[in-house]
N, C-alpha and C positions, 0 to 999 in steps of 0.2 A: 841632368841625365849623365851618367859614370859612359864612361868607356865598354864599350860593348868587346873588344880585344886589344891587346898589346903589341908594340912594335914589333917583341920577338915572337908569338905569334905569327902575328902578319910575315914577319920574314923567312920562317920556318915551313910557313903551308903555303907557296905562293897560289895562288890558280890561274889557271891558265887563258880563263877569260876575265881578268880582273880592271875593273874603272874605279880610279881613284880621285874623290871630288873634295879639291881643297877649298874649304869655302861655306861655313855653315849657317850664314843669313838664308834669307829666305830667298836665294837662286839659289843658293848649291842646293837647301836641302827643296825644294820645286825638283830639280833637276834628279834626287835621288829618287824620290817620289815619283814619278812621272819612270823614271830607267824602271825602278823597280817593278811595275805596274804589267809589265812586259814578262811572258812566258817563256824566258831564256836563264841560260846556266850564267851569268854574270856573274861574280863576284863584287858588289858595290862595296867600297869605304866611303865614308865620308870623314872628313881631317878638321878638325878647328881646334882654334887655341883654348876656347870659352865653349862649352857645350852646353852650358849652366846661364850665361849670360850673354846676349848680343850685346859684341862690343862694335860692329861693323855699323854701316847707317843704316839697316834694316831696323837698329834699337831706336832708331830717332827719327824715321819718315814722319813726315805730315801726314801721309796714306793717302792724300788724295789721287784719286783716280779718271783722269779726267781723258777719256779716251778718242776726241778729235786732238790729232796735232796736223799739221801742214806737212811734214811729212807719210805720205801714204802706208810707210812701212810700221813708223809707230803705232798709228793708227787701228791697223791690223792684228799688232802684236798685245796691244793693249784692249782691244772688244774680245780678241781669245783670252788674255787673264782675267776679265771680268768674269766668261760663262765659267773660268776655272774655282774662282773665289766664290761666287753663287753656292756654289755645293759645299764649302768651307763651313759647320755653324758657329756663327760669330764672326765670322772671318770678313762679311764687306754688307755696307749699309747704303742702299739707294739712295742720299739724299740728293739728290743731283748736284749742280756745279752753276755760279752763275758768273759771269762777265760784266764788268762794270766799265762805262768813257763818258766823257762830259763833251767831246772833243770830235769834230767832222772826220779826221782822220778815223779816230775810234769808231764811228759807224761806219766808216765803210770796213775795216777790218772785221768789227761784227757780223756785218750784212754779208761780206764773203766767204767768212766763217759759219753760218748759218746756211751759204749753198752749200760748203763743202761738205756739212757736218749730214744734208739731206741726202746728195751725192753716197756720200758711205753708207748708207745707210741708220743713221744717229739721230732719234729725233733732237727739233733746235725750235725755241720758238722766241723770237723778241719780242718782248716784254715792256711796259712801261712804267716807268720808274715808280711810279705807286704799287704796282704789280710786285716790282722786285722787293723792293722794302718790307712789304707783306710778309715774306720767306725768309728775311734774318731782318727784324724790325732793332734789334739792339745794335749790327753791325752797319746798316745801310740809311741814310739819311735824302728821301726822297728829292729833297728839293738839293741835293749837291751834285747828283748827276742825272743823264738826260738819255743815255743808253744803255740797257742791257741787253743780254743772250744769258737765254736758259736752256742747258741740257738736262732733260728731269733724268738719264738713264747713267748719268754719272755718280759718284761716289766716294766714301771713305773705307779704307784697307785698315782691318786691324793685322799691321803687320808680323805683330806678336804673335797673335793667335796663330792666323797662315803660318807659321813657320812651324810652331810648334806642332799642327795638326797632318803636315807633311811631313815631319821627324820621327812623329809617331803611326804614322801609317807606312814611311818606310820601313822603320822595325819590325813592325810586324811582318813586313814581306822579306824580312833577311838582311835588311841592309848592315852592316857595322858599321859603328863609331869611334873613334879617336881620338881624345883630347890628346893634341901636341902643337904646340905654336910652331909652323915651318917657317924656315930661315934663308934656303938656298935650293940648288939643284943641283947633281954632279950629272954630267952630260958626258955622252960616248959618239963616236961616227960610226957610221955603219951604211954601207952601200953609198957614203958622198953623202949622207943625210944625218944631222944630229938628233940625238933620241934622249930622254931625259930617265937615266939609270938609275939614278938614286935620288929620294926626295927626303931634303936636309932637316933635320928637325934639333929642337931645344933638345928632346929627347934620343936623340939619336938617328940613323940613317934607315929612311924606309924604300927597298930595292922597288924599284918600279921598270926593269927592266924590258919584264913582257906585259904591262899596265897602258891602258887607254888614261892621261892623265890630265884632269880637268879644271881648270883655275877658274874657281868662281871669288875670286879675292877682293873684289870691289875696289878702295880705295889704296891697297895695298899692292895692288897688280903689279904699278911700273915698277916698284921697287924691287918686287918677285921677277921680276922676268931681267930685271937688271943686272940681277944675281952679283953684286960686287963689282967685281974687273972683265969680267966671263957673260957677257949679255946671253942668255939662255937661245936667242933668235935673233938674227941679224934684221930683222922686219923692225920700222918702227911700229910702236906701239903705244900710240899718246893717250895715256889714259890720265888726265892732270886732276890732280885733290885741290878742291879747294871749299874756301869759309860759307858759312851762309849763318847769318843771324835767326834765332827763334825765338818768342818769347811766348808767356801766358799771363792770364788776367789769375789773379787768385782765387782760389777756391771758394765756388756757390751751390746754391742750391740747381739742382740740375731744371733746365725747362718745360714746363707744361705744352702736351704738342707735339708737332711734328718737329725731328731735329732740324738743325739751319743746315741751309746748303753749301759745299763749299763757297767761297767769294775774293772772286779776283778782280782788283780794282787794274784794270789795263794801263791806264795813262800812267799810275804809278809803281808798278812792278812790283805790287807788295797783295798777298794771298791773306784771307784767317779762315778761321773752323773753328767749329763748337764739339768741343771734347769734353760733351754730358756736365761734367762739371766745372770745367773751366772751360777758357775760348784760349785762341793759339792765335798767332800771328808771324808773317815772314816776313822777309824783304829781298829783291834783288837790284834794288834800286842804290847800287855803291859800285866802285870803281873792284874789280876781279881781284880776289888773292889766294894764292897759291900757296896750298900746305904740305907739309912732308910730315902727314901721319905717323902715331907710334904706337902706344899701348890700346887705340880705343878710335871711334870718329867724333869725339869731343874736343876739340882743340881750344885750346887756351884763347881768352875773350881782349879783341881789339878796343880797344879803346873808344874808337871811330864808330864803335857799333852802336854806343849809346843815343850815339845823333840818328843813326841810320833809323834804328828802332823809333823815337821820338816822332820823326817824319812820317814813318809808316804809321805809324798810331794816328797820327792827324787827320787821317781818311776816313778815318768810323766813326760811327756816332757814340759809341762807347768808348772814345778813346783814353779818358782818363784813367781808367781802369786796369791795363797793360802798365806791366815793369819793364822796365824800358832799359833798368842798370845793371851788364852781366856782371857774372864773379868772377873773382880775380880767382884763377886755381891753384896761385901757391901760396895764397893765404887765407883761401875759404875753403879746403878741403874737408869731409869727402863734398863730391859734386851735389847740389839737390835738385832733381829734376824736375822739377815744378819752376824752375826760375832764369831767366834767358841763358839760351846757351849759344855756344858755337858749332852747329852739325856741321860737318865736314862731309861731303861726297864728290864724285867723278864728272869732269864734263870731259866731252872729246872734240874733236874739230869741225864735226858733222853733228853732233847730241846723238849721236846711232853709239847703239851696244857694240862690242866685237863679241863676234859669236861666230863659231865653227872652227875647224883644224886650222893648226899654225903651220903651213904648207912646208918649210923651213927645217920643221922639227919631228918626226915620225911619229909620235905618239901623245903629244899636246895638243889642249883643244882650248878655246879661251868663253867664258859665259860671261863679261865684265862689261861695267860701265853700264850695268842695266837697274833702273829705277824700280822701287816694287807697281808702279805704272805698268809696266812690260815683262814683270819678272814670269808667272805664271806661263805666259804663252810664248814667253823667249826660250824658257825650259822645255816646254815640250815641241819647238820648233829643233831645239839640238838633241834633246832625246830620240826624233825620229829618227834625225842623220844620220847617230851613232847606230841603231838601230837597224834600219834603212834594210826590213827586211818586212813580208808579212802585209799584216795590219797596220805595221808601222812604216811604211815603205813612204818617202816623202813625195813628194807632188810639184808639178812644174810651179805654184805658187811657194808652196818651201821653197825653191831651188833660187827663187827669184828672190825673195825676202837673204837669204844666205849671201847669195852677190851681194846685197846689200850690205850688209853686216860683216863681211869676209875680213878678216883677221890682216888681211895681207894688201886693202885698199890702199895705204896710205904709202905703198914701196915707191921708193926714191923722190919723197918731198922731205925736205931738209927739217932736222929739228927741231931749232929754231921758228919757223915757222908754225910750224903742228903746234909748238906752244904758244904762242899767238892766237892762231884761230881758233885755239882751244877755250881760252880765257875770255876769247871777244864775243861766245856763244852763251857765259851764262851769263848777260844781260838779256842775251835771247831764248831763254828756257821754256816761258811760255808766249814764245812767238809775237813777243812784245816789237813795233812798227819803229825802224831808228832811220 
């Protein structure tokens, strides 16, 4: 999709009610989508470097959608992106989610994941092991484990699609668009409060003076808000990138039936999916590594990942069938996405999104560190805010999810640390028992 106007444009007509959302995976454009949707004189842009291609991890989610987490707020934020994606065509497929332990522990994580999941309202039904196998008979080998939980109201996100179909319904409602890769921000004071004047680009400087300005950047955040030497916000703001192995089985004939459910083997922190024509597999079962994202969230393939993958394979009953050996990217260029990769995405110290105004800064608001899990109803829970008039006026339940999520939780705990607790959560992504 081209550019909908130009910087000098943009900087020649400013408006006076203008929200500029840097960030065009599928929160920023949720989040255009959802603003726009709203009967007011806004001014929306939306900024990405790629308009044509997700280079963010929206290009590379698994899509699973698995809407019980142990925390109550994902939870929440994730049963609103489901009813959002519903209305999406193509955009999310009921297969539901299943839970796999061989292990005492494991049942009792199940069996209180199964009150929680009744609690929220989610149906959960445990299942036995012939039961489960029945539902992905190529991934699950009956007699190798002893417990499951079924959530049939769980799901796969076609993330592509969602994004695309929010891009195109923001247009239609006025929104603009901008391909420029942004680099920096030039910051002013103003009343003892810093305000972010001008946003830096490859192509030149776009004023954002009297702009509501929105960073949906994902893996790109810290770097953005680090701005060089000039931190844009004295708040920490731990949003850490790091590796995660993906692979796929090669291409077949697509299955007769109902599609597989997703499948997460608990005891060993490694997920697959059935993607119509091939099956996907993950892992978090490795020690955390920290990346410093560039052009793309494909980072270059460790080494270490071949074992990790191997292992994971070993869980399924299909497992010989998974490529298990990434590519080396400065000698197997271009990338082919059919063949393990390295997705890169954000953990944070808590696994919570930062979402809401950067209290610090007068006209910054953060939507980052959010999964397409929660992206849907993370957007329209900061749409309201911004909003926050009407129809869209937020609610003591917004208000409480926000605390949660508040940009500005983490003031005065040392760096150091934030980077720690950051790294020591994605072993714990899907609330695996340590």
């Amino acid at each position: 999709m081209p550019s909908t106007l130009t910087i000098a444009q943009l900087n020649n007509n400013p408006s006076p009610r203008q929200i500029i959302i840097v960030g065009g995976g599928i929160v920023g454009a949720a989040l255009a989508f959802h603003l726009s949707k709203a009967q007011t004189e806004n001014h929306i842009i939306l900024i990405d470097k790629s308009l044509e291609t997700l280079l963010g991890s929206t290009g590379h989610a698994p899509g699973f959608v698995g809407q019980l987490n142990e925390s109550p707020v994902l939870t929440r934020l994730a049963k609103d992106t489901v009813q959002d994606y519903l209305t999406i065509p193509g955009g999310f497929e009921t297969v539901g989610g299943l839970e796999l332990s061989s292990t005492p522990p494991g049942l009792e994580t199940l069996t209180r994941r199964q009150r929680i999941a009744q609690e929220a309202g989610l149906p959960a039904e445990l299942l036995t092991p012939e039961a489960a196998a029945s539902l992905a008979p190529d991934f699950i080998d009956a007699n190798s484990i002893k417990h499951c939980l079924h959530f049939p109201s769980d799901g796969t996100a076609n993330a592509g699609v969602i994004t695309s179909y929010y891009v195109d319904q923001a247009r239609t409602r006025g929104v603009d668009f901008l391909e420029a890769a942004v680099t920096g921000f030039a910051t002013t004071i103003e009343n003892e409060t810093s305000k972010i004047a001008a946003i830096k680009t490859a192509s030149g400087d776009i004023n954002s003076e009297g702009s509501t300005v929105i960073l949906a950047t994902g893996i790109w955040t810290s770097s953005l808000i680090s701005n060089g030497s000039t931190p844009v916000t004295q708040l920490p703001i731990p949003i850490v990138p790091v590796a995660h192995p993906y692979t796929f089985t090669p291409a077949r004939t697509r299955r007769v039936g109902a599609p597989y459910p997703f499948v997460r083997w608990l005891d060993h922190h490694v997920y697959a999916r059935d993607h119509d024509d091939r099956d996907g597999l993950g892992s978090y079962d490795h020690p955390p590594m920290q990346l410093d994202p560039t052009e793309s969230a494909i980072g270059a393939w460790p080494s270490s990942f071949d074992q990790v993958l191997s292992e994971a394979c070993s869980n399924l009953k299909n497992k010989t069938e998974f490529q298990v050996q990434g590519q080396n990217m400065e000698t197997e260029e271009p990338w082919v996405a059919d063949k393990p990769f390295n997705g890169i995405f954000s953990v944070t110290p808590d696994n919570l999104p930062f979402t809401g105004r950067v209290p610090d800064v007068a006209n910054l608001w953060l939507a980052a560190a959010i999964w397409v899990t929660t992206a849907a109803g993370t957007a329209k829970l900061l749409a309201r805010e911004i909003l926050d008039d009407g129809e869209n006026a937020t609610t003591s339940e917004d208000k409480a999810l926000l605390d949660a999520l508040h940009p500005a939780r983490f003031q005065g705990v040392e760096a150091d640390l934030l980077l720690r607790q950051s790294l020591s959560k994605y072993n714990d992504i899907y609330n695996r028992e340590t």
